[in-house]
C-alpha positions in Angstrom: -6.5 89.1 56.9 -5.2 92.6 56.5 -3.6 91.9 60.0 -1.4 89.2 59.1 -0.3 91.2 55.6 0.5 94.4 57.7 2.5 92.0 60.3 4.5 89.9 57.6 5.5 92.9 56.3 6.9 94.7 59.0 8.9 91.5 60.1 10.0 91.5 56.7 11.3 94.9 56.6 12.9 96.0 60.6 13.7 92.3 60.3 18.1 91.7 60.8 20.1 89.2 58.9 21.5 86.4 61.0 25.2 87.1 61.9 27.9 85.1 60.2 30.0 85.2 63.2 30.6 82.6 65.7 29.7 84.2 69.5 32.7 81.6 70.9 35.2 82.9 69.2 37.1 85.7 70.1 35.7 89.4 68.8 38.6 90.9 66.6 39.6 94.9 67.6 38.7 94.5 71.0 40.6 95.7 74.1 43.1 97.2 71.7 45.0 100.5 72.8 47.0 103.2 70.7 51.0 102.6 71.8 51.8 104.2 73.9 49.1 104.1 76.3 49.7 107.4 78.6 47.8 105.8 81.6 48.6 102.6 83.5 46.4 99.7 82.3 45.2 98.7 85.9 44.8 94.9 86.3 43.5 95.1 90.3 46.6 95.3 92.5 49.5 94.5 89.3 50.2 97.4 87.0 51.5 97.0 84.0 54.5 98.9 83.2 53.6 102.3 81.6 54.5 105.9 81.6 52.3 106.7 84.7 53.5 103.7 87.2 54.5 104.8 90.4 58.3 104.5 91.1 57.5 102.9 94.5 56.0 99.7 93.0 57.3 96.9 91.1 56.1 93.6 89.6 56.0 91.1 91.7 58.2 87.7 91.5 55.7 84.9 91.5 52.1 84.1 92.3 53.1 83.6 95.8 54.0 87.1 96.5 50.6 88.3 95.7 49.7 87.4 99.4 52.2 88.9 100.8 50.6 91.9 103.5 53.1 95.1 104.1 53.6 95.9 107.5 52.6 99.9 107.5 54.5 100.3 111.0 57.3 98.9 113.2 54.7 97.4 115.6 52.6 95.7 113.0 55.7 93.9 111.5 56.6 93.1 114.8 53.5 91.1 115.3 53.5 89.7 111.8 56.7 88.3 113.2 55.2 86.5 116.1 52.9 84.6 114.3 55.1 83.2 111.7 57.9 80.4 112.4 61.7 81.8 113.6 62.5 79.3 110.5 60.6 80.8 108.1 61.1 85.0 109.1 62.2 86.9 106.5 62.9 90.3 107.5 62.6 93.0 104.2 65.6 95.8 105.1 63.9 99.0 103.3 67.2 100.4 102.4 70.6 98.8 101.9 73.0 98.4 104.9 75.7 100.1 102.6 76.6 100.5 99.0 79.3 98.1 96.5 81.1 100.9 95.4 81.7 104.6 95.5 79.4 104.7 91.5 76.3 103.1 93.3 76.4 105.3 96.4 76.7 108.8 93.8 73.4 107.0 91.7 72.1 106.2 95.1 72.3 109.7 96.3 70.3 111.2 93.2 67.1 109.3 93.3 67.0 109.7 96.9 67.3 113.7 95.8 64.8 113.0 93.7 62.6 111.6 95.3 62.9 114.3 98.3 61.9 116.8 95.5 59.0 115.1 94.2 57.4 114.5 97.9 58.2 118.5 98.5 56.6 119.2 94.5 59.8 121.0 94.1 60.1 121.0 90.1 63.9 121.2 88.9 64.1 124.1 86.1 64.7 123.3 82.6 66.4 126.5 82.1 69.4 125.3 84.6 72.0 123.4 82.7 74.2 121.1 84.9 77.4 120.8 83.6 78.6 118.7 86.3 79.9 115.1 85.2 77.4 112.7 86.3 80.7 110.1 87.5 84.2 110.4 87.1 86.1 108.9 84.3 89.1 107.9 86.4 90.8 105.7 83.4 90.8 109.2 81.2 91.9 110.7 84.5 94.7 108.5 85.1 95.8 109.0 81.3 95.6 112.5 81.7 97.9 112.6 85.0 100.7 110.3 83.1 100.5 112.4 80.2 100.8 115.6 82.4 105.0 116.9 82.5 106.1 117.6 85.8 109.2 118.9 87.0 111.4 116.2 89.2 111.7 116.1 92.6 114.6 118.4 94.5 116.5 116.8 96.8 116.5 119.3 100.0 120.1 118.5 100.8 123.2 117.4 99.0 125.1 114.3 100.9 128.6 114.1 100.9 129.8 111.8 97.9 130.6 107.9 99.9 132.7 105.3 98.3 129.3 103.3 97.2 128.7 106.6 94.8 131.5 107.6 93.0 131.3 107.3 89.2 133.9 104.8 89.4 132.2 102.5 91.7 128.5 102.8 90.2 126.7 100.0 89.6 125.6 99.1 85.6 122.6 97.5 86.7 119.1 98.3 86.2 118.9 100.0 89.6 121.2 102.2 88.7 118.7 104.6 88.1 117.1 104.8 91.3 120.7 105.8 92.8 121.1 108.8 90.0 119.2 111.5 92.2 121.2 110.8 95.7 118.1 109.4 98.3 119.1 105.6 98.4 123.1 107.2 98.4 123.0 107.1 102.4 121.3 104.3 102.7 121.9 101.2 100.4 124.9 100.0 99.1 125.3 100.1 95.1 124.2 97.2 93.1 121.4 95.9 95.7 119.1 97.2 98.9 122.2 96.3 101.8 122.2 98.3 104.2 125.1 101.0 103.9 127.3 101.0 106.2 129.6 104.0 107.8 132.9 103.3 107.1 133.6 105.1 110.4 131.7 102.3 112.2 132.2 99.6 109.5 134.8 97.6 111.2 133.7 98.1 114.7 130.5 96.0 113.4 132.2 93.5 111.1 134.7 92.5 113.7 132.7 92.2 117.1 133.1 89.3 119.0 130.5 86.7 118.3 128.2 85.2 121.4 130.0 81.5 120.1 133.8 83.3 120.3 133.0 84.7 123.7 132.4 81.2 125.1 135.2 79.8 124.2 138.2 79.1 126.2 136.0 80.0 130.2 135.9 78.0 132.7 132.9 75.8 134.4 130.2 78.1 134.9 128.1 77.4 138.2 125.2 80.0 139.4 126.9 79.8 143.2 129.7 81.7 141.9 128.1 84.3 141.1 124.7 84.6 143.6 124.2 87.4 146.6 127.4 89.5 145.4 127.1 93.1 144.0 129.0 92.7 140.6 130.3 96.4 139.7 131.0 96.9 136.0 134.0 99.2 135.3 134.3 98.8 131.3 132.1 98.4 128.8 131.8 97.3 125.0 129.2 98.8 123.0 128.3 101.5 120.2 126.4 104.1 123.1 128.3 107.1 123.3 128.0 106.8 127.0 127.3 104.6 129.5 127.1 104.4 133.4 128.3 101.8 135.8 124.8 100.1 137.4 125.4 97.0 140.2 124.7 93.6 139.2 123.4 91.4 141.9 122.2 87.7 141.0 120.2 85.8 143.1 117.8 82.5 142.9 114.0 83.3 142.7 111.4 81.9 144.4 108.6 79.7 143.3 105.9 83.0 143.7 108.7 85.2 141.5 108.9 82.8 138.9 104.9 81.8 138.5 104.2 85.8 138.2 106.5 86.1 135.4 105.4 82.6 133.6 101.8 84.0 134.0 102.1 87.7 132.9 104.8 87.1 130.5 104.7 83.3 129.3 101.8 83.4 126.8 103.7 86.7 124.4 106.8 85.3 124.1 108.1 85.5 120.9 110.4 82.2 121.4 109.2 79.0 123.3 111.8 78.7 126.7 111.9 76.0 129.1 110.3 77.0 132.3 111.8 74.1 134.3 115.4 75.1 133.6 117.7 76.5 136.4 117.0 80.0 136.8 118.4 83.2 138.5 116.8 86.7 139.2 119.4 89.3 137.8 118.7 92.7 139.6 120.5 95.6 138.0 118.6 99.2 136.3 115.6 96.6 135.1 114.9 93.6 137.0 115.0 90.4 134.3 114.3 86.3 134.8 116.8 84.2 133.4 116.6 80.6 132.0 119.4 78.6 131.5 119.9 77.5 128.0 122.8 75.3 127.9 125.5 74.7 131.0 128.2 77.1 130.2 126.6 80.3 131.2 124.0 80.9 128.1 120.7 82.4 129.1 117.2 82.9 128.0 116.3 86.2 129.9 112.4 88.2 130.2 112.6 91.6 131.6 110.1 93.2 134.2 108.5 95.7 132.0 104.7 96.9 131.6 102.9 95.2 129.6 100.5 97.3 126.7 96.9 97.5 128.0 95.7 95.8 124.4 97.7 92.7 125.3 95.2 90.9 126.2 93.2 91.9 122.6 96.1 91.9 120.1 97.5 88.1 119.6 100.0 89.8 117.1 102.3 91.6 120.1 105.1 89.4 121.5 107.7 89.9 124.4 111.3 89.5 122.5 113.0 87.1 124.8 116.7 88.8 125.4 119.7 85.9 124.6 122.8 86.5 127.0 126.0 84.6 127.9 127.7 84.9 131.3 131.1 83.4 132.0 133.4 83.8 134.7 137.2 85.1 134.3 138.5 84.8 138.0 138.5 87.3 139.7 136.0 88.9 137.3 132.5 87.9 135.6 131.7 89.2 132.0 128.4 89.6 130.6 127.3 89.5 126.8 123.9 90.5 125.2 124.2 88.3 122.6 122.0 90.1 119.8 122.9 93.6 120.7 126.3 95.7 120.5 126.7 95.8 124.2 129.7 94.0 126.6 131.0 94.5 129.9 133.0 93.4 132.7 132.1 92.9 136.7 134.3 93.2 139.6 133.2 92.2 143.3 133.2 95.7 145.6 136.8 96.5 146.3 138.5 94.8 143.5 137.5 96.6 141.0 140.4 98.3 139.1 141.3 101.9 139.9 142.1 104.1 136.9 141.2 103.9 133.4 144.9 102.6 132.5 143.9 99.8 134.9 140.7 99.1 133.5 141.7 98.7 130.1 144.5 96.0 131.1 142.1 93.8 133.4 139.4 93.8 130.5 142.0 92.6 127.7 142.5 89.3 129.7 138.7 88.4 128.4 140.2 89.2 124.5 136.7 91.1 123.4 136.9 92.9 120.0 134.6 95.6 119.9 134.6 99.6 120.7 135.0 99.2 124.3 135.8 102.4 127.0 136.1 102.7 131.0 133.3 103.3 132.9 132.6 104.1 136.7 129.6 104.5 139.3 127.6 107.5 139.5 127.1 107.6 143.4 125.0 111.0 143.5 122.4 109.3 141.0 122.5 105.9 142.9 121.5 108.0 146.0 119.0 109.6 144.4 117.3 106.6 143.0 117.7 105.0 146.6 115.5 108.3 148.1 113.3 107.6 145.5 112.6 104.4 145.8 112.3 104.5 149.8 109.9 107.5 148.7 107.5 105.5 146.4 107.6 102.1 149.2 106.6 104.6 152.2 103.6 106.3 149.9 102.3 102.8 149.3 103.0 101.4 152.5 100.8 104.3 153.9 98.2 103.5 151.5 98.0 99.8 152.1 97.0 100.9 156.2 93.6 102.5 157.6 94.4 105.8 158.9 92.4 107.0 161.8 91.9 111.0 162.4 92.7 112.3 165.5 90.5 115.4 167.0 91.2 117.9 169.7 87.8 117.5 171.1 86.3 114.2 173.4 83.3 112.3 172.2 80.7 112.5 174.9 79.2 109.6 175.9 76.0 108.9 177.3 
């Protein structure tokens, strides 16, 4: 009986109270940390962002990305590669191929710094103070250069004062101040960007016969006239301050001439020509092709020249195509470069005119207006070009044949 009392009474005493709270539910102050936490809260493989996260990580985007294996070398991502779809590869570049802007490659080039000093534990000093500017302001830059006097420009030479600049003759305009210090003076005319023009050469260029006034008024032009005859010019219309006579000798090219100029040349033209037109080979100090434009002596004409080695890579380059007029004026033939100052008459050998007096009053019968003077052969420097050229086609005749060597000494034969 004393067994049960003493029993009783000590379940009565160490004996707990049942506890109010509900086990499902969830326990309050639990799992809850001071802010800010000084250690990464690790969660398996995801941290949580904190002050001891390691720069080299970052959260990832979705779920999916959890699965995602990193290749630790070259060959191991290489046979990752294999296994998966050509579809579905998607190669991860570890560092960008370049930068946006000049700002992102300066930030760029610090935390690679800094992360170059933090795998050598180099600590930076905190007694150092860098006073360098982290980026350039250039808007307070450019504010400070407008704001900045500076002295004007000196001109290095004084021109002589020209019609278009005399106070007189100054233009009221608004670009009237961009004449004031002289460097357009020699160049535009006043009151817009025209070319100035010399007044010394103003009227030669004003009044120059026109390739339309230098057909009228000739006779029926036909290439027979004109073919397998040495034309000799003896003057000469042009703004050159010198000029020499060169022989002119027309002839009719064959099919071989013409294909090796439509195929070399054809495709850089600057202007479409008609390759089926009459045509005649014109042989003088550059050999040139010439297309007939019309039937009263108007040409298209491509000169033999060497072509640029990046041709072939540069659609931009084009061949100007040369636009000339040829007319007869019995006993003479003239020739006209129609977009160039340039002019001259021909004679056949032996009727050419003798002295300059002579000259000038055989080449008024054409009526020309231009700067025109005599002109004559220079028969020391045809020679020389003639020894020169047989030169040059006997080095590459030798070339083209096997040459055998010749010894003192007989083979013996067995």
């Amino acid at each position: 009986m004393r067994l049960h009392v003493v029993l009783l009474f000590l379940v009565y005493t160490e004996g707990k109270k049942k506890s109010k709270e509900n086990d499902d539910l969830v326990a309050p102050k639990i799992d809850v940390f001071p802010a800010p936490f000084p250690v990464p809260v690790p969660f398996g493989h995801i941290f949580k962002d904190g002050v001891g996260d390691m720069p080299d990580q970052k959260q990832p985007l979705d779920l999916l990305e959890l699965d995602l294996h990193t290749p630790e070398s070259p060959a191991e991502q290489e046979k990752l590669l294999r296994k998966v779809p050509k579809t579905n590869r998607l190669r991860v570049i570890q560092e960008p191929l370049g930068y946006a802007n000049p700002r992102d490659q300066y930030q760029g080039f610090n935390i690679w710094n800094a992360e170059e000093n933090a795998e050598e534990g180099v600590t930076p000093s905190t007694n150092t103070t860098d006073d360098r500017p982290k980026w350039f302001h250039f808007e307070a830059i450019l504010e400070h250069n407008v704001k900045t006097p500076r002295p004007p420009v000196a001109i290095q030479a004084k021109k002589a004062e020209s019609p278009d600049t005399k106070p007189e003759n100054a233009s009221t305009t608004d670009i009237e101040e961009l004449s004031k210090d002289g460097v357009r003076a020699g160049y535009f005319s006043s009151g817009g960007f025209a070319l100035y023009k010399d007044p010394e050469t103003k009227m030669v260029y004003d009044y120059w016969t026109t390739c339309d006034q230098f057909e009228k008024k000739t006779r029926s032009f036909h290439p027979k006239d004109i073919v397998d005859i040495d034309w000799v010019p003896f003057y000469v219309w042009t703004t050159r301050k010198f000029a020499v006579s060169i022989v002119h000798r027309f002839s009719y090219p064959t099919k071989k001439t013409v294909k090796e100029y439509k195929e070399a040349y054809g495709p850089y033209l600057n202007v479409s020509v008609d390759w089926e037109s009459p045509k005649l080979l014109l042989k003088e100090e550059v050999e040139m092709l010439l297309l007939a434009v019309d039937r009263n002596g108007l040409y298209h004409g491509i000169p033999r020249v060497k072509m640029p080695f990046n041709m072939k890579f540069d659609k931009n380059i084009r061949l100007p195509v040369i636009t000339l007029r040829i007319k007869i004026e019995d006993p003479y033939l003239a020739l006209m470069y129609c977009e160039e100052y340039y002019a001259t008459i021909m004679a056949a050998p032996g009727a050419e005119p003798e002295t300059d007096e002579e000259k000038k009053a055989e080449a008024a019968v054409i009526n020309f207006k231009g700067k025109g003077f005599p002109i004559s052969r220079d028969l020391y420097l045809e020679e020389l070009e003639r020894k020169g050229k047989a030169q040059r086609e006997k080095e590459s005749e030798e070339t083209r044949n096997i040459k055998i060597l010749h010894t003192n000494f007989d083979i013996e034969r067995e």
